[in-house]
N, C-alpha and C positions, 0 to 999 in steps of 0.2 A: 504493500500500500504506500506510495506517497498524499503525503497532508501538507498542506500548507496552511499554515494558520497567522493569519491579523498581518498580511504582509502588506508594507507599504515602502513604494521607493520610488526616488527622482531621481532624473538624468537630464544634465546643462538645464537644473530649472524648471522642469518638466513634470506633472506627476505624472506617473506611468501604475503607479499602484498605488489604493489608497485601504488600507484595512483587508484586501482578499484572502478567503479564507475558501480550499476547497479540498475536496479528496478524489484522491481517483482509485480504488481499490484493484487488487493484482487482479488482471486479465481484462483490466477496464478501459474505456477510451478518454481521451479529452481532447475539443478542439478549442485551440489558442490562437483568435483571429481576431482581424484588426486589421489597420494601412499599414505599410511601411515606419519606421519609425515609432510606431506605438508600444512597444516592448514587449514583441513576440519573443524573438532572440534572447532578450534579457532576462525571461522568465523562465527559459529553458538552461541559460548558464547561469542562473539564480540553484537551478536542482542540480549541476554539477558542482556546484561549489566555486566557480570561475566569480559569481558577481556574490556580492552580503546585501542583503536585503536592509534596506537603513532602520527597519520595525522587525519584528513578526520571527518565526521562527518554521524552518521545512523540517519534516517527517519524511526519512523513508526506514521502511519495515519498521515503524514504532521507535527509530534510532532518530536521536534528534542531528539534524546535519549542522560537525561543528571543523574547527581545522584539523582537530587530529584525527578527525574519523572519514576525512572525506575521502580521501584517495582509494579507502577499501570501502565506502558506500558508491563512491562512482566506478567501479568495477561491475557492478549491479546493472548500468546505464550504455547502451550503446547510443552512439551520435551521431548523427546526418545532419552536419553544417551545410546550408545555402550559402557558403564560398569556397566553389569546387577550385579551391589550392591544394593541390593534393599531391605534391611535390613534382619530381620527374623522373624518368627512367622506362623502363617497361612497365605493362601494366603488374605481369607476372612476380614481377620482381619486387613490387610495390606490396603486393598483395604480401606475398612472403616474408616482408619487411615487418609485416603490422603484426604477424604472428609469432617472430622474434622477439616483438613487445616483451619486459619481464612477463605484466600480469595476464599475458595471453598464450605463453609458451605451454601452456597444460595442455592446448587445442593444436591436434593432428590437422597439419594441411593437407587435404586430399585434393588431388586438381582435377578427379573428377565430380565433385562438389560443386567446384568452381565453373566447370564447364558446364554443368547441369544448371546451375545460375546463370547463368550468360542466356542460354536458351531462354529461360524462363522469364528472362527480360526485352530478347528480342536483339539478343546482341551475337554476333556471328561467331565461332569458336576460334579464328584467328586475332581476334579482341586482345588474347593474353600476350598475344607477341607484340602487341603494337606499343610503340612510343606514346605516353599521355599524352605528349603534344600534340599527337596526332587528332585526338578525339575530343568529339564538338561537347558544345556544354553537355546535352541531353545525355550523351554516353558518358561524361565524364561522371556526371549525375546517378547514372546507373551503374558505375563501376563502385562508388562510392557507396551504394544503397548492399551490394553484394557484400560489398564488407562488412559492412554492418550488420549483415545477417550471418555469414562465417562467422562471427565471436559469436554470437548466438546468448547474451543476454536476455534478463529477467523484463529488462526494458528498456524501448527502442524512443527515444529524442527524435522526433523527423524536423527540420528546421526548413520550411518552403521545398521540399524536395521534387514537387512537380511542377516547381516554376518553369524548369527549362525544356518541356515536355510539349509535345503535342495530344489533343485531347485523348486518342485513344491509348496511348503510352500512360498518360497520366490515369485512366480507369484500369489498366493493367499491372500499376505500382497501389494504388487504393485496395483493389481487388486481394491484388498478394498479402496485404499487409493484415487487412481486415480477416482475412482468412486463420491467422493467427492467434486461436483463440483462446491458449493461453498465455499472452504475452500483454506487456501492458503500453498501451500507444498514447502518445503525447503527443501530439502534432500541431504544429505553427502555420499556420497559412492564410492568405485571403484571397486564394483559392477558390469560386464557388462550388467546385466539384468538392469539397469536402463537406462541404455542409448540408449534401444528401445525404451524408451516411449515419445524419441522426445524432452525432455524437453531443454528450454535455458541451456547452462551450463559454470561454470567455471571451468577452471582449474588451479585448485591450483599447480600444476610443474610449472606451467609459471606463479608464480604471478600474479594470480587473472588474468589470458587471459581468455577473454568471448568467446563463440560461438552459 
């Protein structure tokens, strides 16, 4: 379960939160929308521990999120940043780079996993030889989304992840994710394709108003 409880925080001036208080129980969804700039982003590195919340205090699994505890509560969290900087090299190589991570090394890279991902996104099986450079946002996008599911965490951060997507791409990452049922989805966007899928949501224009 993450809690967030009586959060309120500003940026250059800005409130972005004033009091929000919500839960999202394990296997649950949440949509976090709003314009650009409204602290979609910030609410989501608010639960990795990246931003402090200037009030309020986050809960995950009943642990209250502090400094010393964060590095193994965001173990818990996989992330799908909207700035596909995702360094360079092969993509291969990339991928096997993240699994080198200390706290990822417990997980076996299998590259037919990998290639079975690629499919499943619509991405051609010579994807892993390619140079990042090579590949447009959308695929960058989608290489990025593979990873993410490779560590295979309790719960998955998506930050705008079908921004760079065309609409039937973009129903084909909804689809996958949503199918996930027992994983718990936090998702950023203002998107309107996510807001058929029903999910609780807040809106970040209105300082964290729930609906």
């Amino acid at each position: 379960m993450i809690k967030l409880e009586n959060i309120s925080h500003s940026l250059n001036g800005k409130q972005l939160f004033d009091r929000l208080s919500v839960e999202v129980p394990a296997g649950g969804r949440l949509l976090v929308s709003g314009e650009s700039g409204s602290g979609k982003t910030t609410l989501l590195r608010m639960l990795l521990g990246f931003v402090r919340p200037d009030q309020g205090k986050i809960f995950i699994d009943g642990e209250e999120l502090r400094l010393d505890n964060v590095w193994r509560l965001r173990r818990k969290m996989a992330y799908v940043s909207q700035e596909m900087q995702i360094g360079r090299g092969q993509v291969e190589s990339f991928i096997r780079e993240v699994f080198r991570f200390r706290h990822n090394r417990h997980i076996e890279y299998q590259k037919e996993q990998v290639l079975s991902l690629l499919n499943d996104f619509q991405l051609s099986n010579d994807t892993i030889g390619k140079d990042l450079e090579e590949l447009s946002g959308g695929e960058l996008q989608r290489v990025a989304i593979i990873v993410t599911l490779l560590l295979d965490r309790p719960v998955y951060l998506l930050d705008e992840v079908t921004s760079a997507l065309d609409q039937p791409l973009k129903k084909l990452i909804i689809k996958y994710f949503t199918s996930l049922s027992d994983k718990t989805l936090i998702v950023s966007s203002h998107d309107g394709i996510w807001h058929e899928q029903g999910f609780p949501t807040i809106n970040t224009g209105n300082n964290g108003s729930s609906s």
